[in-house]
N, C-alpha and C positions, 0 to 999 in steps of 0.2 A: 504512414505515421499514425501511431495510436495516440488517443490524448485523451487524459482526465482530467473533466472539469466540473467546477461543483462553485454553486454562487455564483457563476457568468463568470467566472475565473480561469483560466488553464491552470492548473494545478501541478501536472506533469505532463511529456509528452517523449514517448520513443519509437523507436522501429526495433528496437531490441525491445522484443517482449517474451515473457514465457507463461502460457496458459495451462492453469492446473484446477480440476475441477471446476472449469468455467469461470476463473478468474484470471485478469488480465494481471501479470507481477513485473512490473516495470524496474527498473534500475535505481538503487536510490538517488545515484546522480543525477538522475530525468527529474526529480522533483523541484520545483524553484524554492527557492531559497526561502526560508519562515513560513513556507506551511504548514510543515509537520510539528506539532507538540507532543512529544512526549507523554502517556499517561501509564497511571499503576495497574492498568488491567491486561490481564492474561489471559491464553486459552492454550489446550493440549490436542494434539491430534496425534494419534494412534500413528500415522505413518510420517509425517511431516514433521511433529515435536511440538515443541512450547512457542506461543505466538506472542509477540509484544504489539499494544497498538498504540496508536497515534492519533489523535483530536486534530482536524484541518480546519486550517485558518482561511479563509479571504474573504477578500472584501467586508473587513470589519466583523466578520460573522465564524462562528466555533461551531463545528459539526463535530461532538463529540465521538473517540473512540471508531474515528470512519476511514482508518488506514491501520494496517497490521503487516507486520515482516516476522520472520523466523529466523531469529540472530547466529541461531546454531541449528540448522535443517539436522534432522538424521539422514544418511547417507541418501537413502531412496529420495527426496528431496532434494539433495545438493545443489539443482540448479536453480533453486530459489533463494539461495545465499544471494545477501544483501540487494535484496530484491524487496518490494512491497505493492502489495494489492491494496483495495479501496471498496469501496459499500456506501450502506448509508446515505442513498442520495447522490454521488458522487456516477458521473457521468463516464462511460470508459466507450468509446467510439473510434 
């Protein structure tokens, strides 16, 4: 089982994982419920596409912009549809 935890929180945790450029991209279903907020920043990658991210919540505490999915992968990517990786302090073990 992999698990990301960030704040002494579990944050998410699967055995469906897919690793791309040494990042672990979990299921968004694996994530518990009111971590993820929603924010307006982006990024573009040449082979994977446009990135949306996400500010994590717990334990009282906002780690901004520290989870990101690719809503629409370009094909070479596909298996990271509705998948989401983590950064920022966030613990992936």
């Amino acid at each position: 089982m992999t698990t990301a935890t960030w704040n002494g929180t579990v944050i998410a945790e699967s055995d469906d994982i897919v690793t791309v450029e040494g990042n672990a991209y979990f299921p968004l279903s694996s994530v518990a419920p009111g971590v993820l907020t929603p924010t307006d920043t982006t990024s573009h990658c040449p082979w994977k596409g446009d990135a949306s991210y996400f500010s994590v919540v717990a334990d009282g505490q906002t780690n901004a912009d520290a989870a990101w999915t690719y809503r629409a992968p370009k094909e070479a990517a596909a298996e990271i549809t509705d998948r989401v990786a983590f950064w920022k302090g966030v613990v992936v073990s």
